[in-house]
Residue frames as qw, qx, qy, qz and C-alpha x, y, z in Angstrom:
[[0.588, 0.195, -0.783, 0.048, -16.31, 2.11, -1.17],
 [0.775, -0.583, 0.008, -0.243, -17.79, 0.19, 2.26],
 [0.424, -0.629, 0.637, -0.136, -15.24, -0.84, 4.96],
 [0.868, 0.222, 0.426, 0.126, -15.32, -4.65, 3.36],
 [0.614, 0.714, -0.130, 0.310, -13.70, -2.83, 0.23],
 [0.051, -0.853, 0.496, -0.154, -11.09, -1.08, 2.09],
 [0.687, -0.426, 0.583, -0.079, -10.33, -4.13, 4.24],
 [0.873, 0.264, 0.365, 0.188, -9.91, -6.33, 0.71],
 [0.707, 0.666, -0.027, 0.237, -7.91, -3.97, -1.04],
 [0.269, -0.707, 0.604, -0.251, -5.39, -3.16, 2.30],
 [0.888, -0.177, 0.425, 0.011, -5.17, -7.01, 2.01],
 [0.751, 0.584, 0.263, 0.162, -4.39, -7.45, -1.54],
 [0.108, 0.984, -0.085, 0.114, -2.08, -3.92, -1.60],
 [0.543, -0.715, 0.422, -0.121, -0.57, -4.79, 1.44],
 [0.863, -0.191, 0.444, 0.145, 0.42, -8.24, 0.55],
 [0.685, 0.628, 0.148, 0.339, 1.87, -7.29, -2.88],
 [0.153, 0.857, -0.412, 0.269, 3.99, -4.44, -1.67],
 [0.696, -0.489, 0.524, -0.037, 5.30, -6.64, 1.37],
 [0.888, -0.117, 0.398, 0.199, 6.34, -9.09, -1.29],
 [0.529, 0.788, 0.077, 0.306, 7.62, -6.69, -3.83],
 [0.097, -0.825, 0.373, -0.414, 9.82, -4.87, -1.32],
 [0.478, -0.377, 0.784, -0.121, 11.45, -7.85, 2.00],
 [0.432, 0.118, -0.864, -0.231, 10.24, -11.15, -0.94],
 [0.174, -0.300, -0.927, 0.145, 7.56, -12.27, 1.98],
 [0.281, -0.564, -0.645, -0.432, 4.44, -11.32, 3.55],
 [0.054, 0.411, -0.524, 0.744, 4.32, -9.15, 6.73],
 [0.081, -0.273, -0.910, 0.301, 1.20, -11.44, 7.86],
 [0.030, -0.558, -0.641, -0.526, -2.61, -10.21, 7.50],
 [0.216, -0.886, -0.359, 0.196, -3.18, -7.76, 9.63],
 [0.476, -0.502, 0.302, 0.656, -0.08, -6.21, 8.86],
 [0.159, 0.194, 0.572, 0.781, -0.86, -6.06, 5.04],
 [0.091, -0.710, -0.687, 0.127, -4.07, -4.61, 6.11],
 [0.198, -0.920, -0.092, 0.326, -3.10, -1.65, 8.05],
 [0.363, -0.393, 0.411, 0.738, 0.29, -1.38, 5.50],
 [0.250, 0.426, 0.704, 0.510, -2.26, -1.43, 2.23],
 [0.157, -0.863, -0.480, -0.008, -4.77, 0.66, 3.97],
 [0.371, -0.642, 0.138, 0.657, -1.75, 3.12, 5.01],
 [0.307, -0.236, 0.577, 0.719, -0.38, 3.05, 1.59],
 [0.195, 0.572, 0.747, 0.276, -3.78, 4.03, 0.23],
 [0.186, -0.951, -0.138, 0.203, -3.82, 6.85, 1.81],
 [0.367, -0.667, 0.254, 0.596, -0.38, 7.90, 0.72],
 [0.298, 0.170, 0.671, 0.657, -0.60, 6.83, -3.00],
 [0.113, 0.814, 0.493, 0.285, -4.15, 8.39, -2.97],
 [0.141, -0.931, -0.126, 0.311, -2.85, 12.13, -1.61],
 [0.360, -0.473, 0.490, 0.638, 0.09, 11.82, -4.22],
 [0.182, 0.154, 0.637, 0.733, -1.54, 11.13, -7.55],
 [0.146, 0.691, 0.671, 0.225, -4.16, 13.15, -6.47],
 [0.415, -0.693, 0.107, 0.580, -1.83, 15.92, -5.33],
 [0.010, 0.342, -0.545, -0.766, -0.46, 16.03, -9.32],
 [0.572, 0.393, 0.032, -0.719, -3.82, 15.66, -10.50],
 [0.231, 0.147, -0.859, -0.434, -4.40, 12.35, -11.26],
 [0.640, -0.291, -0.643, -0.304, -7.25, 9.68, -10.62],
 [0.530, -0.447, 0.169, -0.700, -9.51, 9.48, -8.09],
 [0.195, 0.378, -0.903, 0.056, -8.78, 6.78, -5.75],
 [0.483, 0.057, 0.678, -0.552, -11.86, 6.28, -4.01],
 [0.893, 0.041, -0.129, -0.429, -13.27, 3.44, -6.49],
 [0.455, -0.434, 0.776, 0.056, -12.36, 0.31, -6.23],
 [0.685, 0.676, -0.063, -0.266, -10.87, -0.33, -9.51],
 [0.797, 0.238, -0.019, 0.555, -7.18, -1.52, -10.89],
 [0.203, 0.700, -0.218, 0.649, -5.74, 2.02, -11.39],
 [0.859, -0.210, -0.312, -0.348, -7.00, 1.85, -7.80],
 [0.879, -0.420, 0.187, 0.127, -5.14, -1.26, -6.07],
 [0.716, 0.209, 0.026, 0.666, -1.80, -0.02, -8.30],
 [0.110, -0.843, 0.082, -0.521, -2.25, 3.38, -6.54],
 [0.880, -0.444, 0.053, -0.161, -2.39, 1.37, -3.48],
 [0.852, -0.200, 0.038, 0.482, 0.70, -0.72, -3.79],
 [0.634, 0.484, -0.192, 0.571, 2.52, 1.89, -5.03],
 [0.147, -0.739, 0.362, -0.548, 2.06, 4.00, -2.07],
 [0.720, -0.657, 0.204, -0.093, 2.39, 1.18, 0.43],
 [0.775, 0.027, -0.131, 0.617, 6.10, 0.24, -1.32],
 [0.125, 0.636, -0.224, 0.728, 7.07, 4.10, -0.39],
 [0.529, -0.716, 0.220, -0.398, 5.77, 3.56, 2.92],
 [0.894, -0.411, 0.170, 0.054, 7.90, 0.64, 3.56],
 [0.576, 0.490, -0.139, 0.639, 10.61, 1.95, 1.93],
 [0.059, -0.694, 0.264, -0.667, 10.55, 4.90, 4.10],
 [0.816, -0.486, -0.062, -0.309, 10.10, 2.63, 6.77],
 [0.916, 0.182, -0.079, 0.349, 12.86, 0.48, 6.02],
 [0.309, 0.769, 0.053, 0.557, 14.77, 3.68, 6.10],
 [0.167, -0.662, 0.392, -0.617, 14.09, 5.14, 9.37],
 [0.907, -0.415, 0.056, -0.038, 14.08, 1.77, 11.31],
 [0.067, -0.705, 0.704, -0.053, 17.53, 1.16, 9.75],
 [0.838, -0.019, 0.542, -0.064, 16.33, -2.68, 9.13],
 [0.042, -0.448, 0.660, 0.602, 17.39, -2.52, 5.49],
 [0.873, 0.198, -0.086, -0.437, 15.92, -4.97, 2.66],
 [0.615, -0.172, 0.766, -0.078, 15.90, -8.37, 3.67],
 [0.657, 0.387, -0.477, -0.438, 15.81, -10.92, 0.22]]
């Protein structure tokens, strides 16, 4: 996937988990680097228990994606101690 992919689906990822997890957006760089984060963490977990390969950019994919960037802002939430805002 070229840097243009990454940078659309850390957009896309990002902004879905941000609104799935505080109800708003954390602003576009922020869903960037929180999609792009949470790509990395969803992709080393389902590919840790042997699932799909995350490097296409596909569906399966950008729902790898958000799910790992709602764990990272969960865990985030967590150790800041901010809680979930609604």
């Amino acid at each position: 996937m070229s840097i243009v992919g990454w940078i659309i689906l850390g957009l896309i990822s990002g902004f879905i988990a941000s609104k799935a997890v505080s109800g708003r957006g954390s602003g576009c760089l922020a869903d960037i680097a929180l999609g792009l984060i949470g790509a990395l963490v969803g992709g080393w977990l389902f590919s840790h228990f042997g699932h799909h390969d995350p490097m296409e950019f596909n569906l399966v994919s950008m729902v790898i994606a958000i799910i790992g960037a709602v764990i990272v802002l969960l865990v985030w939430h967590a150790v800041t101690g901010r809680g979930l805002r609604r």
